[in-house]
C-alpha positions in Angstrom: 0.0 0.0 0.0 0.9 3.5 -0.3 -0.3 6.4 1.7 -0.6 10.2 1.0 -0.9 12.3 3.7 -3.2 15.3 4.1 -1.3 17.8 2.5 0.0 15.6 -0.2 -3.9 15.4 -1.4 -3.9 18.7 -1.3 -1.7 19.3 -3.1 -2.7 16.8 -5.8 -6.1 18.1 -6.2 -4.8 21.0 -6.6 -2.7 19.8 -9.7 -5.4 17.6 -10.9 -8.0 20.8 -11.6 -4.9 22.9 -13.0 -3.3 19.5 -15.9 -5.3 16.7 -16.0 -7.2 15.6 -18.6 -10.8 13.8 -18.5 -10.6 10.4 -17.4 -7.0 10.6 -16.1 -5.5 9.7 -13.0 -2.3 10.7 -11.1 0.5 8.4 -11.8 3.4 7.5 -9.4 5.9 5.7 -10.7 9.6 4.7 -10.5 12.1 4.7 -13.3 16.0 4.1 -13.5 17.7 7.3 -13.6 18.8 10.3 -11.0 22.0 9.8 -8.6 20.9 7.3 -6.7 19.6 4.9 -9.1 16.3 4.9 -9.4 14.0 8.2 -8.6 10.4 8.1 -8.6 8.1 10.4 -10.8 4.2 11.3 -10.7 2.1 12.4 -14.2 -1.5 12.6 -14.8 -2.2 9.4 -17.1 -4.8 6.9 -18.4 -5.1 3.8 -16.7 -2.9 0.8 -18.8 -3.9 -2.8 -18.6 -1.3 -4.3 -15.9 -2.0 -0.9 -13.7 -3.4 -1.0 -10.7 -5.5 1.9 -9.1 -5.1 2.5 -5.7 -7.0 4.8 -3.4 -5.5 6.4 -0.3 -6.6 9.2 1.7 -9.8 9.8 -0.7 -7.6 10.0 -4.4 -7.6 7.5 -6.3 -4.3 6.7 -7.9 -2.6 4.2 -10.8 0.7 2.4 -9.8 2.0 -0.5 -12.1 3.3 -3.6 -10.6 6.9 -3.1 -10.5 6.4 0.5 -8.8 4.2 -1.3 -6.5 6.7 -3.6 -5.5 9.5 -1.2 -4.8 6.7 1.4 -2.7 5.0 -0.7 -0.9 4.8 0.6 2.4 5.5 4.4 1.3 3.9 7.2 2.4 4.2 10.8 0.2 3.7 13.9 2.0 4.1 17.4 0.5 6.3 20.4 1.7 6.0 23.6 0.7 7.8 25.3 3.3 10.6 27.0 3.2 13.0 24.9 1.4 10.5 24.5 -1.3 11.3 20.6 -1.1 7.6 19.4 -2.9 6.8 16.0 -2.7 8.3 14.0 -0.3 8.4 10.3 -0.4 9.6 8.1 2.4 9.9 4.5 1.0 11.2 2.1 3.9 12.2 -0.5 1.0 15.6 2.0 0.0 18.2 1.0 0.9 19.8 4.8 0.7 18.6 7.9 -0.7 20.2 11.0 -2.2 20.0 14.7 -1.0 17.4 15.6 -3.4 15.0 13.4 -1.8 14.0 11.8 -5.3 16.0 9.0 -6.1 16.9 6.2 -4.3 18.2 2.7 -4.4 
């Protein structure tokens, strides 16, 4: 499973009214790349066949299996104090992360 706090919906719904298309849902994802890695991503996207949509905190959104896999058990929060960080994803399956906060391994 993977939770999103109260402000991370916030800020998502926020997002959703401003670029997403009819019918689409947010996407979080993970993808090989940044310094770490691996580093994790979010779009607003139709639902594909091996997806699976997940619903936490009252959004409902689409994760594929392998993304699953390697987030099960995060939760993503959003910060938009000072240091301007954004989404922030704590993932207890990395094994380290990098100072940007968005890639891991």
């Amino acid at each position: 499973m993977i939770t999103l706090t109260d402000r991370a919906v916030t800020q998502i719904r926020h997002l959703e009214n401003e670029k997403a298309a009819e019918g689409q849902l947010l996407r979080i994802f993970v993808e090989a790349g940044g310094c770490s890695g691996f580093e994790y991503g979010m779009s607003f996207d139709a639902k594909k066949d091996d997806d699976q949509v997940l619903q936490s905190n009252g959004v409902s959104f689409l994760v594929d299996p392998a993304t699953l896999k390697s987030m099960d058990g995060s939760e993503i929060d959003f910060d938009d104090g000072l240091s301007g960080k954004g989404f922030d994803i704590r993932n207890p399956n990395a094994s380290s992360t990098c100072g940007c906060g968005r890639s891991f391994n």
